[in-house]
BALOBA-1460 file (C-alpha; in Angstrom, 3 decimals):
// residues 167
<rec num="1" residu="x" x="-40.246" y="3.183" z="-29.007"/>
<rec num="2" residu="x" x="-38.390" y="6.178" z="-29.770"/>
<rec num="3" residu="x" x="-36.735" y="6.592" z="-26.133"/>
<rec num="4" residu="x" x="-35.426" y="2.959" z="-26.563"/>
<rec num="5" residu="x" x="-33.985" y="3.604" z="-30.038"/>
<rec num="6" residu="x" x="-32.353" y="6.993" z="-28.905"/>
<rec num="7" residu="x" x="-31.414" y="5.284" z="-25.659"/>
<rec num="8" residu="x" x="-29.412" y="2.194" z="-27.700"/>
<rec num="9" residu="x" x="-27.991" y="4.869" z="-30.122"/>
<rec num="10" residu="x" x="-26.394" y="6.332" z="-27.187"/>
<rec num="11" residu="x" x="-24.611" y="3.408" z="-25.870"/>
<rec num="12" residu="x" x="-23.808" y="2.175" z="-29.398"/>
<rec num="13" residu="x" x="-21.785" y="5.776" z="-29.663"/>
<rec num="14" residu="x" x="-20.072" y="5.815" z="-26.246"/>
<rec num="15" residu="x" x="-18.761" y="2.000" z="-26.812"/>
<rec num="16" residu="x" x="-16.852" y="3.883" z="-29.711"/>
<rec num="17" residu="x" x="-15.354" y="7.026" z="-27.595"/>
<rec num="18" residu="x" x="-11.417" y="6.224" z="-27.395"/>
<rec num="19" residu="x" x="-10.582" y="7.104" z="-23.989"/>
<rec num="20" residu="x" x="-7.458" y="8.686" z="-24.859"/>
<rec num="21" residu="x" x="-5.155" y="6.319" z="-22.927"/>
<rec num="22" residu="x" x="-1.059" y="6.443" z="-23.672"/>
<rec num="23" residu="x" x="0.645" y="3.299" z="-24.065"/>
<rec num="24" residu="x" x="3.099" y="5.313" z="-20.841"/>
<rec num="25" residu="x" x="-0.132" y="4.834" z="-18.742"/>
<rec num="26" residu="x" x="-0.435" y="1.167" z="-18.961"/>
<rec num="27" residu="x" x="1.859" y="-0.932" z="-16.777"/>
<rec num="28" residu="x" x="4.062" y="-3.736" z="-18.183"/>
<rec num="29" residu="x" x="2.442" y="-6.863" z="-16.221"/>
<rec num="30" residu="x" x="5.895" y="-8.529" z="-17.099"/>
<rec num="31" residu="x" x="8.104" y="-5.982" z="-15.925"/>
<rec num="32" residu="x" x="8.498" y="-4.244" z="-12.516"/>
<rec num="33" residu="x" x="7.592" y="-1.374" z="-11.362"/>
<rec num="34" residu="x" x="11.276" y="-1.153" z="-9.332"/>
<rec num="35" residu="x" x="14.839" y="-0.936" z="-9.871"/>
<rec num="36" residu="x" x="17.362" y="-3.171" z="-8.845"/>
<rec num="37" residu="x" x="20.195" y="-1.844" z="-6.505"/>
<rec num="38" residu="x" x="22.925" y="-4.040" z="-7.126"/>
<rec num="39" residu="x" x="26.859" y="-3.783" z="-6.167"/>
<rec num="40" residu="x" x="29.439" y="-5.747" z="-7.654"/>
<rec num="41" residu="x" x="30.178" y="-8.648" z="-4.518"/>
<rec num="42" residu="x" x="33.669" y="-6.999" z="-3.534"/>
<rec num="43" residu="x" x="32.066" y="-4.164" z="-2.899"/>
<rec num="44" residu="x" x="29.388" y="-5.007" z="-1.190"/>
<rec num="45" residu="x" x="31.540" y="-7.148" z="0.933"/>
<rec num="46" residu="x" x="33.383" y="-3.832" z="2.051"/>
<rec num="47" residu="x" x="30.535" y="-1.938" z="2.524"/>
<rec num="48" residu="x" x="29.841" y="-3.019" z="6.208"/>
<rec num="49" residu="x" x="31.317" y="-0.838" z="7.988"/>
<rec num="50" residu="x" x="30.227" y="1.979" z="11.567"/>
<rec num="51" residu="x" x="29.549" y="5.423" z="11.115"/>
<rec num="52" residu="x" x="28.779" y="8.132" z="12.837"/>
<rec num="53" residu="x" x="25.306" y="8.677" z="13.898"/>
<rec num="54" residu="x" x="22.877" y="8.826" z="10.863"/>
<rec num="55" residu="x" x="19.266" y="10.513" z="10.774"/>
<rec num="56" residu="x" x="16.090" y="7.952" z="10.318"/>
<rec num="57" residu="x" x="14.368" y="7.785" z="7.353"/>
<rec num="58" residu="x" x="12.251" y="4.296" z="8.293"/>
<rec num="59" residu="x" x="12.494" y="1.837" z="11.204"/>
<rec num="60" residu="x" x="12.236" y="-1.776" z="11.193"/>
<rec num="61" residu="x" x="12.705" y="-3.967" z="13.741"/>
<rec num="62" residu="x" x="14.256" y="-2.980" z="17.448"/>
<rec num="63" residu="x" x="16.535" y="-4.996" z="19.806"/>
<rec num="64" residu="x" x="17.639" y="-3.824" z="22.560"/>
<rec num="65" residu="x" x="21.558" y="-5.136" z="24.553"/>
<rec num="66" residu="x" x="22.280" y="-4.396" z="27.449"/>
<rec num="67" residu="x" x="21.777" y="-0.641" z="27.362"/>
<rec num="68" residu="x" x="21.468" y="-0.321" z="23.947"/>
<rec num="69" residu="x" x="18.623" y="-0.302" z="21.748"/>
<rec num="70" residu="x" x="19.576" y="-1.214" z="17.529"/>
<rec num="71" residu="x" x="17.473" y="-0.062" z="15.584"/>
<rec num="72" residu="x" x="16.899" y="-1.122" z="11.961"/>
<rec num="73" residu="x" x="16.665" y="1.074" z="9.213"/>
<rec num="74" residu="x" x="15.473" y="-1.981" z="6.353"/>
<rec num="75" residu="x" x="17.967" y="-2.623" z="3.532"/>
<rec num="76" residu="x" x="20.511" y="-0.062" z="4.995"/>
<rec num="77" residu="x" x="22.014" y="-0.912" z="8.413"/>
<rec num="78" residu="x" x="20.836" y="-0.101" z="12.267"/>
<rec num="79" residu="x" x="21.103" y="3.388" z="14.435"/>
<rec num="80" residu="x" x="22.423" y="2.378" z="17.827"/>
<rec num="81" residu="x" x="21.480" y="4.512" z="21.029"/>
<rec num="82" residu="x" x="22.823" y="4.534" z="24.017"/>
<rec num="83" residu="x" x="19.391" y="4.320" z="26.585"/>
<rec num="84" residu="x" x="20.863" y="4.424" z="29.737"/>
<rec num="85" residu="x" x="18.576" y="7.067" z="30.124"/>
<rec num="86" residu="x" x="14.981" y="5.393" z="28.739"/>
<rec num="87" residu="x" x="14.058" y="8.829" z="28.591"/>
<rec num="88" residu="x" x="16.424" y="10.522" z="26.471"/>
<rec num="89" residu="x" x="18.500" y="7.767" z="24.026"/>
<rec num="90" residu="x" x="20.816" y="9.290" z="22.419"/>
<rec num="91" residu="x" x="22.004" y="8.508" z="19.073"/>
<rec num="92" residu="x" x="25.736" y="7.040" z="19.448"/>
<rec num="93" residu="x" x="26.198" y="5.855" z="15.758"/>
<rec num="94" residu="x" x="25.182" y="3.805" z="12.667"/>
<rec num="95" residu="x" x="25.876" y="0.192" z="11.669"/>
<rec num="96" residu="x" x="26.031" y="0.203" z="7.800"/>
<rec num="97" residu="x" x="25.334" y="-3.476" z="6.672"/>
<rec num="98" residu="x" x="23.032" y="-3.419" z="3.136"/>
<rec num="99" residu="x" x="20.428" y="-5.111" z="2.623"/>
<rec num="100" residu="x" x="19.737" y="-6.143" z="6.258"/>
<rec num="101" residu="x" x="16.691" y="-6.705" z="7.883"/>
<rec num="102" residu="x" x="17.026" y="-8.453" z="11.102"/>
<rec num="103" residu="x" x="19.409" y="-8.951" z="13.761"/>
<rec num="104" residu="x" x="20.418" y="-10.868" z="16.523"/>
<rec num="105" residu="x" x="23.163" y="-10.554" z="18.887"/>
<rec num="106" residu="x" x="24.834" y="-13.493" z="21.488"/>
<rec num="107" residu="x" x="27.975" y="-12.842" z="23.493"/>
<rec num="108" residu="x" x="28.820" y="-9.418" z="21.608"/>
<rec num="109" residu="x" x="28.497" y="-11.004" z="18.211"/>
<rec num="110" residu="x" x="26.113" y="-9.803" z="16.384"/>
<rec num="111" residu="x" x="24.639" y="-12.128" z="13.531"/>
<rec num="112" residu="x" x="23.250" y="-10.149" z="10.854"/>
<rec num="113" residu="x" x="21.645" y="-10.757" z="7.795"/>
<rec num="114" residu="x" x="23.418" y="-8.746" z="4.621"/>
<rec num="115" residu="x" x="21.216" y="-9.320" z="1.630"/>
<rec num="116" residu="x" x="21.791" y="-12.751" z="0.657"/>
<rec num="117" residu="x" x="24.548" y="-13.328" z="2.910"/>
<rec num="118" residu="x" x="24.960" y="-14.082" z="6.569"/>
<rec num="119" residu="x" x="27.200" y="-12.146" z="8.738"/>
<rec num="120" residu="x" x="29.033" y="-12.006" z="12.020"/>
<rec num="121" residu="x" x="30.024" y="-9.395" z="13.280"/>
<rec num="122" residu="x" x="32.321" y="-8.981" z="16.889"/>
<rec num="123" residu="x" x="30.742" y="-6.059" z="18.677"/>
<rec num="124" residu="x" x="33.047" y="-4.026" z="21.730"/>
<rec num="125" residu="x" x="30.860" y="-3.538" z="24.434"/>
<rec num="126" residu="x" x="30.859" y="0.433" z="23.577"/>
<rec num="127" residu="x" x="29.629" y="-0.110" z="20.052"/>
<rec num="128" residu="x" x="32.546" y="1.797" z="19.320"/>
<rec num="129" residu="x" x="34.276" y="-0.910" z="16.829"/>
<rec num="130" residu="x" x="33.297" y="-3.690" z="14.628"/>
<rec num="131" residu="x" x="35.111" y="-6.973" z="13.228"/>
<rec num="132" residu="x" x="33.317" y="-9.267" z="10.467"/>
<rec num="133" residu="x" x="34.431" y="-12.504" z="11.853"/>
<rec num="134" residu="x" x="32.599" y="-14.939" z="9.366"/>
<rec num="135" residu="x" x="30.332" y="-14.381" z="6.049"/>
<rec num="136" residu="x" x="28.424" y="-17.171" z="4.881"/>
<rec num="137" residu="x" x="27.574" y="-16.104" z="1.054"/>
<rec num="138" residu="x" x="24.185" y="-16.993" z="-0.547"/>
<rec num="139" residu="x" x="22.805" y="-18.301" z="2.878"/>
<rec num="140" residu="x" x="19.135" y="-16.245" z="2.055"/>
<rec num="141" residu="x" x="16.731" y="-16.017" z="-0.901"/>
<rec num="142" residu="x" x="17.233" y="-13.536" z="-3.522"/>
<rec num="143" residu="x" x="15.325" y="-10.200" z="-2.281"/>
<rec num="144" residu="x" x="11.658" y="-9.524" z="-4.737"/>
<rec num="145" residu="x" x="10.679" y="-6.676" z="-5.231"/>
<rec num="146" residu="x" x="7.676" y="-5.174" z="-4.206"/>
<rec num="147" residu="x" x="5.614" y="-6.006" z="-6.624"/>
<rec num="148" residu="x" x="6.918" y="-9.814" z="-6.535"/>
<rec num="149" residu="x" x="10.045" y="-9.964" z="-9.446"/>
<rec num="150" residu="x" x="13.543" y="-11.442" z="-9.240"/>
<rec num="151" residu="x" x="16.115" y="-9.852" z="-10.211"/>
<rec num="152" residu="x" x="18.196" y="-10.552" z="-13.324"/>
<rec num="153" residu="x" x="21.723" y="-10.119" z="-12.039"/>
<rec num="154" residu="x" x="25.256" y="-10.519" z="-13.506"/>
<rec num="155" residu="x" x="27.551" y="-13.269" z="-11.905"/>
<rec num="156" residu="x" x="29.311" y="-11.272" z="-9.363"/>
<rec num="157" residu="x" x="26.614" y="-9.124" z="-8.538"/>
<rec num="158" residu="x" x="24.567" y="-8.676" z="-4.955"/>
<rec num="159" residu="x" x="20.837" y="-7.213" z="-5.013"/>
<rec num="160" residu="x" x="20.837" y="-4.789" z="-1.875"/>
<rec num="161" residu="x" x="17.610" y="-2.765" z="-2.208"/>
<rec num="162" residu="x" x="14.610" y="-2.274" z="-4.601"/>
<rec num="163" residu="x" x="13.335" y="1.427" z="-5.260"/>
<rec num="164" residu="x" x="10.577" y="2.791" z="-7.206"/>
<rec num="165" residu="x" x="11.278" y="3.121" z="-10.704"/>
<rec num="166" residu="x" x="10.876" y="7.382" z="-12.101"/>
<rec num="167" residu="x" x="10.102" y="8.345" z="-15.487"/>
């Protein structure tokens, strides 16, 4: 009789240990975890543009034209290699386009997806130069974040990325 009464003092005394938690510890279940990357839209309309060759940080999806391969680095734009040689590609330059994901390319146009927007974009057959012949605005979903929230953007802003929020 005594070890049960010692044993429910116990847990009556434990239930009443505070833990010690923050309120910094617990995550906002109605806010995310992310930040928005946003640009105003004339900006981000400019911001397509060929560089020179960048270094990888991720990869996404590959496509390969002619004797290319495009590779995509998500929400930033695509490293282009010339692979004549399968063995040794080498890294000819970088196709800025933010917030793109996925490409596709017919008769040296490459269609592109920038954020919300839909691009083309005339390709020389040296990826060497670029022309954006035609931008169809608002053509894709808002991007979610990670952790599944919208955005809450001004009028004439574009959502190009999502990164982890810091304290």
């Amino acid at each position: 009789m005594k070890k049960i009464l010692l044993l429910g003092l116990i847990m009556f005394n434990s239930s009443c240990i505070y833990l010690g938690h923050e309120e910094d510890d617990i995550t906002d279940p109605f806010e995310s975890s992310y930040k928005a990357i946003t640009l105003n839209r004339e900006a981000f309309e400019q911001s397509t543009v060929l560089l020179e060759e960048q270094p990888h940080e991720t990869s996404g999806r590959i496509y390969v034209k002619d004797n290319y391969l495009i590779i995509n680095e998500p929400n930033k734009g695509f490293h282009i290699y010339n692979n004549v040689n399968p063995k040794l590609p080498i890294n000819i330059g970088f196709l800025k386009v933010l917030g793109a994901t996925n490409i596709s390319i017919k008769n040296n146009v490459a269609y592109i997806n920038n954020a919300r927007d839909l691009i083309a974009v005339k390709l020389n057959s040296e990826f060497n130069t670029i022309e954006i012949t035609k931008r169809v605005k608002n053509m894709f979903p808002e991007k979610v974040s990670p952790d599944g929230f919208l955005p809450d953007l001004e009028e004439n802003e574009v959502l190009v990325n999502w990164v982890l929020k810091t304290n």
